[in-house]
C-alpha positions in Angstrom: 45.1 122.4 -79.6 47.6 122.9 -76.5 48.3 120.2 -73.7 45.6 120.5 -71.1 46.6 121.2 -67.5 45.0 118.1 -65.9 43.3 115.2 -66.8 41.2 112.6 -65.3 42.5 109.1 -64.4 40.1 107.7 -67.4 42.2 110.5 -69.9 45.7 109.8 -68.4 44.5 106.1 -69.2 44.3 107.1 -72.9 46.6 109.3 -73.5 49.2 107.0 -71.8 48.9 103.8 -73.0 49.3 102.5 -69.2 46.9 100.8 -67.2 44.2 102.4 -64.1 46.1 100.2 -61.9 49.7 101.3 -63.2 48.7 104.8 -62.7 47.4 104.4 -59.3 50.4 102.4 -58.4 52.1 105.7 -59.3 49.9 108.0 -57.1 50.5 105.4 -53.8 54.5 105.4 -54.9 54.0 109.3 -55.7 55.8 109.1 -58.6 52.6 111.4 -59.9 50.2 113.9 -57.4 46.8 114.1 -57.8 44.1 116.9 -56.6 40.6 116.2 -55.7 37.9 118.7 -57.6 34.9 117.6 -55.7 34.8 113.9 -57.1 36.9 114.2 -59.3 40.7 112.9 -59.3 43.1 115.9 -61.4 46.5 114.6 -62.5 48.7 117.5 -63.4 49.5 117.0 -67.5 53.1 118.3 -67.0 53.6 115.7 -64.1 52.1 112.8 -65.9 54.8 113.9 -69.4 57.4 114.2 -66.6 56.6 110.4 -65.3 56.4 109.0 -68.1 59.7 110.5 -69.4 61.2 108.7 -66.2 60.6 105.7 -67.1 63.3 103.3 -68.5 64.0 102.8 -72.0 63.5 99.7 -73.7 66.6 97.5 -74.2 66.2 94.8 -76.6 67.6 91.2 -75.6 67.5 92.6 -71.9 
């Protein structure tokens, strides 16, 4: 099955492993966009992969 284009703030939730307020910490910084369907809040999939590959890397003893 291929990468959807966007997800939900519940899905980027699950398929990040970060939290709903970490995620909309990122959409106030706008480290990650959103759109509005109606209700519903979009996160592009390519710009969630793209945050998430900013992060830093974990450094043991750091």
């Amino acid at each position: 099955m291929a990468n959807p284009i966007a997800v939900t703030i519940p899905d980027a939730v699950k398929l990040s492993g970060l939290s709903r307020t970490s995620i909309y910490e990122a959409l106030k910084r706008q480290d990650i966009t959103a759109r509005k369907a109606g209700r519903r809040t979009l996160i592009s999939f390519a710009d969630l992969e793209a945050y998430l590959a900013s992060l830093p890397t974990y450094q043991a003893g750091a």
